[in-house]
N, C-alpha and C positions, 0 to 999 in steps of 0.2 A: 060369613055364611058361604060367598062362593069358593072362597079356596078350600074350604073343609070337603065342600061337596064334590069341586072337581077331580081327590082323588080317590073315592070312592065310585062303584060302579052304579048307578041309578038301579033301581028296582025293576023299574020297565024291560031296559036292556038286558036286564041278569035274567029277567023270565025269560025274555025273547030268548037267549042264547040258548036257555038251559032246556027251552023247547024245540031248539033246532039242533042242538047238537048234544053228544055223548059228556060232555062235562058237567061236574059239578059246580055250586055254588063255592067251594075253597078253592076250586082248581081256579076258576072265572077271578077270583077277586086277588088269589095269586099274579095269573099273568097281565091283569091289570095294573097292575104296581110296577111287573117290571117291566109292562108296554109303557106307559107312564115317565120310567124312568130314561128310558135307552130313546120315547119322541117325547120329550115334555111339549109340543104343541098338539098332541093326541092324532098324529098322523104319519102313518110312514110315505115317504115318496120315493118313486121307481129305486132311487139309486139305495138308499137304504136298505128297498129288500133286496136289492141283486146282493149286495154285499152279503146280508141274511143269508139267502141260499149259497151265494160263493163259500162261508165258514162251512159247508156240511159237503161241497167237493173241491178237498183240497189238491187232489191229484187230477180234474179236468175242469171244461169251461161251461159253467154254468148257464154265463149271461142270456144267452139268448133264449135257453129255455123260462130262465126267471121271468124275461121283460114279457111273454107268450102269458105265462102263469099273471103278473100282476096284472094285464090286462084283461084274463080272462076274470079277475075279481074285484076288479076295479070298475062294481056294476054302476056307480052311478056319473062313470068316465072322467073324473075330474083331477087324474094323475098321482090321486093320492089315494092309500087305504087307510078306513079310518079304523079302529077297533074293532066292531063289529065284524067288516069285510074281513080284516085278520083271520078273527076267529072262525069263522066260516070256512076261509080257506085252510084254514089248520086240520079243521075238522074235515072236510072234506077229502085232504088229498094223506091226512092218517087215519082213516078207517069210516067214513061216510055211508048211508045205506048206498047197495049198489047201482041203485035207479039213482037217488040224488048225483053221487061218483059219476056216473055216464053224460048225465046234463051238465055237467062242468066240463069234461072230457070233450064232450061236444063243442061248448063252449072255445074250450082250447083250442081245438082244430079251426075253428069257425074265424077263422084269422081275421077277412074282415067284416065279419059281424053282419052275413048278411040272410042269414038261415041255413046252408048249405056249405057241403066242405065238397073242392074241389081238388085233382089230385096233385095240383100242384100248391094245393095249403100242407094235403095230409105230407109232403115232402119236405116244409117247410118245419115243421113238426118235429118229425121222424128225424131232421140231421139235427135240430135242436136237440133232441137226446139224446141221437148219438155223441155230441159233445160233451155230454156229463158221464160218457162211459170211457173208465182208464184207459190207456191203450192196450196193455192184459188184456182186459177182459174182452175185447173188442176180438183177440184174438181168439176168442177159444169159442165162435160166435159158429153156429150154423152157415155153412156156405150160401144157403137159400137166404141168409137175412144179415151178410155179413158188413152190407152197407148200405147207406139212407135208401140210397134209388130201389135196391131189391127189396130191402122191407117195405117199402112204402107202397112199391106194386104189388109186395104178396099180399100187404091186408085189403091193396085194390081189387084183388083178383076174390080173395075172401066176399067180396061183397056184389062179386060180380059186375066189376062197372068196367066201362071203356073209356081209352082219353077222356074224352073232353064231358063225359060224365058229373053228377054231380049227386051226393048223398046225404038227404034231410037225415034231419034230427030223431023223429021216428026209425027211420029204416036203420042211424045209427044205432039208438040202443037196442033196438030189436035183434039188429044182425050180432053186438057182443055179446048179449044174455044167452043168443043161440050156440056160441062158440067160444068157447073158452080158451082157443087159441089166436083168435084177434085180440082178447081184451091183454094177453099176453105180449101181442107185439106192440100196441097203441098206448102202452104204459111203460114209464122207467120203471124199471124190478129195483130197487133198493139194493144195493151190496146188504151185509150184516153190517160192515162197520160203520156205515151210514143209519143204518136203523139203532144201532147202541150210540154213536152219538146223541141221537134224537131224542132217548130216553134221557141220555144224561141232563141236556139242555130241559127237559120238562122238571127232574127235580129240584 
């Protein structure tokens, strides 16, 4: 009875998910088999996902943004994601509502976890994704946001803040629903050939 059941997804969970996120019941029981497969202990740990997001940028360095991401979904802090937390994160950072999207967003910046993003988080950030950007493209970059420091200040300045300032969670999403040009700088854009990867990997 237990091993039949383990690799099946409980019913519980498959509502939970299928009420928190955009998939379906084949999608959910799909990447369950081949979550299953790739952690037969039903957990990924840090290093596993870096690896994850290392296969989807072959041409720059993930890591730092990965270890940022696993931690900010690694809600119950115990170094591992379990399926659940997966899926979540899956759903949220491919197409999530945009209020949920921003409270993770926040999340991520909120480095250490303590309500408030200061500007020396949002910089810790900001060169974490500059590392996932080729060198190309890096170049063909706005002079005003051509590097961490200056982007980090433009969407400082976006929000109106000074040094030693600091920017709750409220005035976060409030300030990028107002501006479509912060949620712009505060997010990796996807290449294309990242985003057809990504399709391919869900087939």
């Amino acid at each position: 009875m237990g091993n039949t059941k383990s690799s099946a997804l409980s019913k519980e969970l498959l509502e939970d998910l299928k009420s928190n996120t955009k998939y379906s019941d084949g999608e959910l029981c799909t990447w369950y088999q081949t979550f299953l497969k790739e952690c037969p202990s039903g957990k990924i740990s840090k290093e596993q996902f870096e690896g994850i997001y290392a296969s989807f940028f072959p041409n720059a360095d993930p890591s730092k943004y990965a270890q940022h991401v696993f931690r900010s979904f690694d809600t119950n802090a115990d170094g591992t994601l379990d399926f659940k937390e997966y899926i979540v994160a899956l759903h949220l950072t491919s197409g999530g509502k945009t209020h949920q999207k921003l409270e993770w967003a926040f999340a991520l910046y909120d480095v250490d976890g303590n309500g408030t993003i200061s500007s020396n988080e949002m910089l810790e950030i900001v060169r974490a994704i500059f590392n996932m950007i080729p060198e190309d493209h890096q170049k063909n970059l706005p002079e005003s946001e051509n590097t961490p420091e200056k982007r980090a200040e433009k969407i400082w300045n976006f929000f109106g803040k000074k040094g030693n300032d600091k920017i709750s969670e409220g005035e976060f999403i409030q300030g990028v629903m107002n501006n479509k040009e912060i949620l712009r700088l505060i997010q990796y854009d996807e290449p294309q050939e990242i985003k057809d990867k990504l399709k391919e990997k869900k087939q």
